[in-house]
C-alpha positions as CSV (number, residue, x, y, z in Angstrom):
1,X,0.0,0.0,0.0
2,X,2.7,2.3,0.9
3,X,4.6,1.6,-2.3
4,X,1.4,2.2,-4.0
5,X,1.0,6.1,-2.6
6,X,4.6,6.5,-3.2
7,X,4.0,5.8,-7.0
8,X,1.1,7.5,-7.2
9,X,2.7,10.7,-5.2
10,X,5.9,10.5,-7.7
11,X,3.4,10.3,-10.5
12,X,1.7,13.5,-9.9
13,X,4.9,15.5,-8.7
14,X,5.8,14.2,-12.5
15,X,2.7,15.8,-14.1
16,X,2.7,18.9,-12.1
17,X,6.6,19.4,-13.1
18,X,5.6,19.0,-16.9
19,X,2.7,21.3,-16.3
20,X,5.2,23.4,-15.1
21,X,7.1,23.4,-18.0
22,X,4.9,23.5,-20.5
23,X,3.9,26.9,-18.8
24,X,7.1,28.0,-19.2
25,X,7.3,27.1,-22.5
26,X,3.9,28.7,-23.3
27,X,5.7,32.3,-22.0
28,X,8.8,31.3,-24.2
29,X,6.8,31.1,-27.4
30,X,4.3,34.0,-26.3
31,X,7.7,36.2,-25.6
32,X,8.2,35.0,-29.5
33,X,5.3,36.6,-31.0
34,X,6.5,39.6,-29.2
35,X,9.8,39.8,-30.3
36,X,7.9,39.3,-33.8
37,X,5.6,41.8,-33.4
38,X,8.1,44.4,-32.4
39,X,10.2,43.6,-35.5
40,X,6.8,44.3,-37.9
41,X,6.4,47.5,-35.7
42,X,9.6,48.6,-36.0
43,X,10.3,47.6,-39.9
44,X,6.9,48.1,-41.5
45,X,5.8,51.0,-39.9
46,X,6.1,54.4,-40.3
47,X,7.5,56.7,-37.3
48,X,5.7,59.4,-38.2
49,X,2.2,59.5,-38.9
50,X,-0.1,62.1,-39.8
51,X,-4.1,62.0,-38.9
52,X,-6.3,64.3,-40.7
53,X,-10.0,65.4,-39.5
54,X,-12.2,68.0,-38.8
55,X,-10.4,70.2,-40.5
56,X,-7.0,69.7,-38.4
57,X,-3.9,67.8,-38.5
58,X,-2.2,66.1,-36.1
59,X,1.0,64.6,-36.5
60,X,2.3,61.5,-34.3
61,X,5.9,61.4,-34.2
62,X,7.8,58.7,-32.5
63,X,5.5,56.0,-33.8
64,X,7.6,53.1,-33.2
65,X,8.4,53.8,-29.4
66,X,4.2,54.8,-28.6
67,X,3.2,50.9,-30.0
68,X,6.0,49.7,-29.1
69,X,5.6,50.4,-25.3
70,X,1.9,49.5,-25.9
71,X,2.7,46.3,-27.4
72,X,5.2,45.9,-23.8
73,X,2.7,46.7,-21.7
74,X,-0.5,45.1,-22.6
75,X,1.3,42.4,-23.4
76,X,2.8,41.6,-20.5
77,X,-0.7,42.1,-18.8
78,X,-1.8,38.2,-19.9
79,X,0.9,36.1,-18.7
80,X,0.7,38.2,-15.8
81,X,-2.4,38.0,-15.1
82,X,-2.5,33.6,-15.1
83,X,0.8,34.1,-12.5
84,X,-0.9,35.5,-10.3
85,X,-3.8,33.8,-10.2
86,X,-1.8,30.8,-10.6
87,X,-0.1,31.9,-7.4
88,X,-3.2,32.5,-5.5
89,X,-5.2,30.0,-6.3
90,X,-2.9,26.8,-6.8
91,X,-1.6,25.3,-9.6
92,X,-5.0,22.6,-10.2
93,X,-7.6,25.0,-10.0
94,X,-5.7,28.0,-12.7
95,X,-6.7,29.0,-15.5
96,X,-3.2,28.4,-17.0
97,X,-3.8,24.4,-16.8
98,X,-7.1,24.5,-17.6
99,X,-6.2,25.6,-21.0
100,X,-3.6,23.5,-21.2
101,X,-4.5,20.3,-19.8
102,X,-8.1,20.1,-20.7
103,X,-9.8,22.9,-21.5
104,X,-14.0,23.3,-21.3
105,X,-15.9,23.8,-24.3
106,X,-15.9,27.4,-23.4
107,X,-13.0,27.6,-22.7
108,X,-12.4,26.9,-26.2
109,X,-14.4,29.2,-27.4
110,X,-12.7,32.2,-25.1
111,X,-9.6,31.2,-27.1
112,X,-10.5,30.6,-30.4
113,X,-11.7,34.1,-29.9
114,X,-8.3,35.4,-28.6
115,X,-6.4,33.6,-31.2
116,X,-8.8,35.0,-34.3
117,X,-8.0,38.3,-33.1
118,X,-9.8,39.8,-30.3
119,X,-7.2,39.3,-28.1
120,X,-5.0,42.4,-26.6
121,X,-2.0,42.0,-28.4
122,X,-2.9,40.8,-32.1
123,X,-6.0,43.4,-32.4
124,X,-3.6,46.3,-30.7
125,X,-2.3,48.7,-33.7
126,X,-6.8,48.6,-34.3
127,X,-7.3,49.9,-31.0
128,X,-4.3,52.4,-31.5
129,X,-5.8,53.7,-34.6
130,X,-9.1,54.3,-32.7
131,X,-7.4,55.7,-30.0
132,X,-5.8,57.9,-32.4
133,X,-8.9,59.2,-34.1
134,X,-10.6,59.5,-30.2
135,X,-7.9,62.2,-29.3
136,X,-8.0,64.0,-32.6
137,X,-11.6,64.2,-32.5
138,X,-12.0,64.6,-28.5
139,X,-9.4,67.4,-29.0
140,X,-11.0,69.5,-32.1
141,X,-14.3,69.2,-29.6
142,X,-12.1,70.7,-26.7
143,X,-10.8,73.3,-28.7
144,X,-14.4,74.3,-29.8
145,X,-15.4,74.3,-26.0
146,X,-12.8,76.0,-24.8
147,X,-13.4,79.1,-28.0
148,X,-16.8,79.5,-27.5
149,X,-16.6,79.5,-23.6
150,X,-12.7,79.8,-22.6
151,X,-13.1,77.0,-20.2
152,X,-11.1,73.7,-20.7
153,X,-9.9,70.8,-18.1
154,X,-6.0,71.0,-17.8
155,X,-4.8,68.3,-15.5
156,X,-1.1,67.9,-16.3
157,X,0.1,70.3,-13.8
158,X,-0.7,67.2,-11.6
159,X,1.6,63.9,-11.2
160,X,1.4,61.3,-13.3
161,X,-0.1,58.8,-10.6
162,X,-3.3,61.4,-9.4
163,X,-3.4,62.4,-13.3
164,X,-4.1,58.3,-13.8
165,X,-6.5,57.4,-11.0
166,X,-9.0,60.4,-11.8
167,X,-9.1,59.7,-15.6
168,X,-9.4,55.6,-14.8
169,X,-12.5,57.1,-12.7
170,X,-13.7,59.2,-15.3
171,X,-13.2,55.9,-17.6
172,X,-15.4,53.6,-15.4
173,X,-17.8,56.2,-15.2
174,X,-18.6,56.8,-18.7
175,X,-17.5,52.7,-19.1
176,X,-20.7,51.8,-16.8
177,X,-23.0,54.0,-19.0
178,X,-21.4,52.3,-22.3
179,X,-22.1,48.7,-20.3
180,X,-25.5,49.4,-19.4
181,X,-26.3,50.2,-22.9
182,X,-24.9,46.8,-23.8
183,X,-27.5,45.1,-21.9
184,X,-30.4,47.5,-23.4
185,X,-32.7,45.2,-25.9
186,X,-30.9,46.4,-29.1
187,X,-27.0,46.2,-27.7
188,X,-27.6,42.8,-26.2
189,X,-27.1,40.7,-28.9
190,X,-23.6,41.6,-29.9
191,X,-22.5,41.9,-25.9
192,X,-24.3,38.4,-25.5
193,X,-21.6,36.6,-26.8
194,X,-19.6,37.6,-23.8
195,X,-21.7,36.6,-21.6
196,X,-22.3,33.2,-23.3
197,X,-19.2,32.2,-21.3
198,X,-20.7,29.2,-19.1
199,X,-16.9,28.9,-17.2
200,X,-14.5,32.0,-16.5
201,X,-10.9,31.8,-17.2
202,X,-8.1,34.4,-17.3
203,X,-8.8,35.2,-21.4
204,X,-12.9,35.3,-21.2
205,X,-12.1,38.7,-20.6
206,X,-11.1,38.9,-24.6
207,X,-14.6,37.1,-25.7
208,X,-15.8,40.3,-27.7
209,X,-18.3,39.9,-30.6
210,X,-15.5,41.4,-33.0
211,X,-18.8,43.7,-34.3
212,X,-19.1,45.5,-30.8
213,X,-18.6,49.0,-31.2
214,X,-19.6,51.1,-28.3
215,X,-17.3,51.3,-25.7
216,X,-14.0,51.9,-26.9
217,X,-14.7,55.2,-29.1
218,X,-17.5,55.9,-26.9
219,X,-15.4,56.3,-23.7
220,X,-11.8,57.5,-25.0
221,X,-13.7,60.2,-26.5
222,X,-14.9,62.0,-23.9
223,X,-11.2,61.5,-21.6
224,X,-10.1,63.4,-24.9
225,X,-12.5,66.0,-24.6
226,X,-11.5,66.1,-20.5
227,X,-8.1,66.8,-21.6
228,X,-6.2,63.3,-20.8
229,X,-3.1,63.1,-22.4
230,X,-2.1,60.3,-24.9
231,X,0.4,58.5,-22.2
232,X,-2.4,58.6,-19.9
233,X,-5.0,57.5,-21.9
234,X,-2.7,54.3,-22.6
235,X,-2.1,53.3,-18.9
236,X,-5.6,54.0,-17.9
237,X,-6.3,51.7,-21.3
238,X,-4.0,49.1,-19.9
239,X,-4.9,49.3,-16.2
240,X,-8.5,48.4,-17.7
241,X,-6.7,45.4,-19.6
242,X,-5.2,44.2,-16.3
243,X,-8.5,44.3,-14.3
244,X,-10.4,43.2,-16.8
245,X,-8.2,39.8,-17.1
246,X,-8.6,39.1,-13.3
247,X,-12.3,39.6,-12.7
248,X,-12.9,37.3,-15.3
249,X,-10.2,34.4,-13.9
250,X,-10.9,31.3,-11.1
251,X,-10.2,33.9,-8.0
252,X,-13.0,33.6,-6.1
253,X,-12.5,36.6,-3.4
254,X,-14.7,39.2,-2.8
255,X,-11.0,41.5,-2.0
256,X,-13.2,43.2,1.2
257,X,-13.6,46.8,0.9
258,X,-11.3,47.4,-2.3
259,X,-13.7,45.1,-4.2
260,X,-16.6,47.2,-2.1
261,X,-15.7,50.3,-3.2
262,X,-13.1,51.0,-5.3
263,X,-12.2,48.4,-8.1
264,X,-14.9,45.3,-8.8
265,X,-13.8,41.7,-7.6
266,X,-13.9,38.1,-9.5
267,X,-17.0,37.3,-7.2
268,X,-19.3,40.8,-8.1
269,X,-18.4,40.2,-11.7
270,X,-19.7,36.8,-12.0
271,X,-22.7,38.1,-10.2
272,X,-23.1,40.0,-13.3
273,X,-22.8,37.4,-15.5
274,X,-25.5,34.9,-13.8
275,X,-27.4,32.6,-15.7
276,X,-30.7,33.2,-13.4
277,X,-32.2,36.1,-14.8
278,X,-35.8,35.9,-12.4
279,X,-33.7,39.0,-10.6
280,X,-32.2,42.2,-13.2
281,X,-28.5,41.8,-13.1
282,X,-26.6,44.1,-11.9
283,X,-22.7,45.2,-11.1
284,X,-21.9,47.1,-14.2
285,X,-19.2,49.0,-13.3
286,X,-15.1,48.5,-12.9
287,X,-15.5,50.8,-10.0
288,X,-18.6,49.8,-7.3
289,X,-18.7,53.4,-6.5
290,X,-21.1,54.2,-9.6
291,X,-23.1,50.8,-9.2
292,X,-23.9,52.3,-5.2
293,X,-24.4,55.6,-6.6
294,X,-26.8,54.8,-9.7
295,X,-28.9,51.7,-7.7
296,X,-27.2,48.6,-9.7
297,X,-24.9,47.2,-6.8
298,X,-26.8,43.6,-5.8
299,X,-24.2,42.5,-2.9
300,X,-21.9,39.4,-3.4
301,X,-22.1,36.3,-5.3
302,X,-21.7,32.4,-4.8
303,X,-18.8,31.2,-6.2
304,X,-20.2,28.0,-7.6
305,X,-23.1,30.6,-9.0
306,X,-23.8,29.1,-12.9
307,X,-22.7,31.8,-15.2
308,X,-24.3,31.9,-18.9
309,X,-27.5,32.7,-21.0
310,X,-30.8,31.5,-22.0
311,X,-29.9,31.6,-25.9
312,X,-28.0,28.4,-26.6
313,X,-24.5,28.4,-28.0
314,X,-22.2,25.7,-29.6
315,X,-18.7,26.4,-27.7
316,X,-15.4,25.0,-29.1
317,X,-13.0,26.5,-32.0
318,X,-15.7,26.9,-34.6
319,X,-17.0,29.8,-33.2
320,X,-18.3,31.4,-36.9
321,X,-22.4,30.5,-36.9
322,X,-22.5,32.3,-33.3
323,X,-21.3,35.1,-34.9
324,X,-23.0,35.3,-37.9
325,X,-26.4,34.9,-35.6
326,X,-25.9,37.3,-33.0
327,X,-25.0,39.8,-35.4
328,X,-28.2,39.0,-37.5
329,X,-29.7,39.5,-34.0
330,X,-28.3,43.0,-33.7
331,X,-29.9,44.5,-36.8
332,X,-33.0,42.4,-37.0
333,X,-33.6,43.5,-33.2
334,X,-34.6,47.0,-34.5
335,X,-37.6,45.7,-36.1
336,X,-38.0,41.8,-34.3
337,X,-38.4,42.2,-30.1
338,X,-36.4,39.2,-28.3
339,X,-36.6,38.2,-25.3
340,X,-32.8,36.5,-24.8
């Protein structure tokens, strides 16, 4: 018998070693794609770029170091983000090995999705572009503003740090109002297929219907308008990334007042995404503050609460037809009421 445990103890110390590795490995090939990304950056782009509207011109210089750093830092967010979960929650229960070693059928779809494209890293120089038009556009507005009435918000006498925590506040805010609209009848079908997620993992936070539209413009427009600067508006964009990767991953802690008050936990977020829709969901907001203040904050989930939605979806790699429906949903919605 005791020979028997020994084996059997030897065994799994064997698989969780190769686990291990194949972790590292993972990071070593990840770190790859970088490096290649980097090289495209820094070879087949321009490092100066000009961007034309409303009448004005703005020219971007230093191209290559802006992505670059982008690329770094969001980047980095991902692997980050499954070590320390890893960490917290143990090796078994991580996302990390889930993906690895046997992966849900939504998993699969979370990254077949993050693979196609709608992860951070391979969809980045789309979201820099939109950035780019945001602060072009949010600035022509804030120069009309400030003509017509001589007022304008000017908050880089501050530092850095107090400059990034009021425009990440000013982000959730307008970020809660974007969300809520997500979940109005005519939003919901594109912003379902997030929520068609029926386990979380680290990259469920990249399970975007690729037609969603309304929160990145939507919300980097007005910080343009409020006078964030372009360095800012990148941090507060990855500081979004970051949280946005953990609330969606296998921790399971409320994190006490922090997750209270200031930034939303794993366990309010996946009280958002419940399957049991008798009571209106609720939790909308990256900061609690605005679900307290605007009547959407429900308390604190179970952690074995089922996650999901009424409208049935394949899961796995071929993630097309689900697609295809739920953006025929979207436009058909305007004319055909649903009621999932």
């Amino acid at each position: 018998m005791a020979l028997a445990e020994t084996s059997m103890t030897l065994e799994g110390d064997r698989r969780s070693i190769l686990g291990r590795a194949a972790i590292v490995m993972g990071l070593l090939v990840y770190a790859g794609l970088l490096a290649g990304a980097w090289w495209a950056v820094v070879n087949l782009l321009p490092d100066q770029v000009s961007l034309h509207a409303f009448g004005k011109t703005k020219v971007v210089g230093d191209v290559h170091n802006r992505i670059v750093t982008g690329i770094g830092l969001v980047a980095a967010i991902l692997p980050a983000a499954l070590w320390i979960e890893c960490l917290v929650v143990g090796w078994r229960r991580s996302s990390a090995r889930a993906l690895i070693f046997g992966p849900t059928m939504s998993m699969r779809t979370d990254l077949a999705v993050l693979v196609l494209g709608q992860g951070q890293v391979l969809d980045l120089v789309g979201k820099a572009m939109m950035l780019g038009l945001s602060m072009i556009s949010g600035a022509a507005i804030r120069d009309w503003i400030q003509a017509r009435t001589g007022f304008a918000v000017d908050l880089t006498a501050l530092p850095f740090a107090a400059q990034l925590v009021i425009y990440f506040y000013v982000y959730t805010f307008f970020d809660y109002w974007t969300h809520r609209l997500d979940h109005s009848r005519f939003f919901w079908p594109l912003h379902r297929y997030h929520h068609s997620a029926e386990d979380f993992c680290v990259v469920t936070s990249a399970r975007q219907h690729p037609a969603a539209f309304s929160a990145f413009f939507v919300i980097n427009l007005p910080l343009a308008i409020l006078g964030a600067t372009p360095s800012v508006m990148i941090f507060v964009s990855v500081l979004v990334t970051a949280v946005g990767f953990l609330i969606h991953s296998q921790l399971t802690s409320d994190w006490g007042w922090v997750g209270r008050w200031l930034i939303q936990s794993p366990l309010h977020h996946r009280l958002h995404h419940k399957l049991d829709m008798t009571e209106p969901t609720g939790h909308f907001a990256m900061a609690p503050i605005w679900d307290r203040l605007f009547g959407t904050w429900r308390g604190t989930a179970d952690p074995a609460l089922v996650i999901g939605v009424a409208q049935p979806y394949r899961h796995g790699f071929w993630i097309v037809p689900d697609l295809l429906r739920d953006y025929w949903h979207f436009w058909s919605g305007f004319v055909i009421r649903r009621t999932n």
